[in-house]
N, C-alpha and C positions, 0 to 999 in steps of 0.2 A: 504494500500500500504506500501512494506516494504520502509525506507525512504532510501536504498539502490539504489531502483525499478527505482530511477531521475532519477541518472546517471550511464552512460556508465559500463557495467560492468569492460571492461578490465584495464579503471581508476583505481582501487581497485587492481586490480589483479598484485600486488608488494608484492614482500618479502625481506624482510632488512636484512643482513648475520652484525651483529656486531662483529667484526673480528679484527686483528694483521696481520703486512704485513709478521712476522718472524714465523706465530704458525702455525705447520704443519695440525693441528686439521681442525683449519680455511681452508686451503687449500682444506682440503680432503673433506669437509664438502658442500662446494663449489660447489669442481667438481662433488660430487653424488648429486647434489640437480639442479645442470642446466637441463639433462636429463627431468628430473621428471616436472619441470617447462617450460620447451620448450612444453613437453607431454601437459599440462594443459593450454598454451600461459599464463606462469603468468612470470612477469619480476622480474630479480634477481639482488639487488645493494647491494656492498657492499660497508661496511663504516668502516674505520680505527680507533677503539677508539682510539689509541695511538696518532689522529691526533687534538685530541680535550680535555681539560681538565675534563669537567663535565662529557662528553661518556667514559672516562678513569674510573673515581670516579665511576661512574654509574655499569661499565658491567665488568671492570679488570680482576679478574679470573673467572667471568663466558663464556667469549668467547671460542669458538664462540658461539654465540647466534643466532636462525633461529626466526625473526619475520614479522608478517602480522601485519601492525601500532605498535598498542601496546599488541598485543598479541603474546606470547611468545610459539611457538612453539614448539620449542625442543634446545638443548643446548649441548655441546660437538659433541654428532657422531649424524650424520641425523638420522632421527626416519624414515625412505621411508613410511612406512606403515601408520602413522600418518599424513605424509603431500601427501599424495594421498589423505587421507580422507578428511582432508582437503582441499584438492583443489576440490574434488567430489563434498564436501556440499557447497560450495560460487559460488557464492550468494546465500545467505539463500532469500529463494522468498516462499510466502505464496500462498495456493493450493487453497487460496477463492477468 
C-alpha cells in the first residue's frame, strides 16, 4: 500500500505559490495556475515571503516558486504542461 493510499486524496492535493505581494511574475503565475488547479480540484495558497524572515532568506529571488510540500515545481512562468503532468500522476497508487 502506497503510504499515500490512508489518506484522503484531496488532503494532499495543495500547491504552495511562494510569492511577493508587488512581483508581477507572482501574479501572473497565479492567475494561469488556478485554471489548471480548479481543472484537477487541487487547492492553491499562496504565501508572502516578504511576510516572514526565514521564507524571505529561503526563496528571495527565486519567487515565484510553484510547490506541492516540498517539491518544487516550476519557478518564474508556470511550466502548464509540467503541472498537468503533475497533477495527472498524484496520487502515485501502485497497480498490485
Amino acid at each position: 500500500m502506497h503510504p499515500l493510499s490512508a489518506v484522503p486524496a484531496d488532503v494532499h492535493r495543495e500547491f504552495t505559490v511562494m510569492s511577493r505581494e508587488w512581483c508581477h511574475l507572482c501574479h501572473d503565475l497565479v492567475d494561469a495556475l488556478r485554471p489548471i488547479a480548479d481543472e484537477f480540484g487541487w487547492r492553491v495558497v499562496v504565501v508572502d515571503v516578504d511576510q516572514d524572515p526565514a521564507l524571505e532568506a529561503r526563496w528571495n529571488e527565486l519567487v515565484p516558486v510553484l510547490l506541492h510540500g516540498e517539491t518544487e515545481v516550476c519557478h518564474y512562468h508556470l511550466d502548464a504542461a509540467a503541472v498537468r503532468a503533475y497533477c495527472a500522476g498524484f496520487p502515485l497508487e501502485s497497480e498490485a
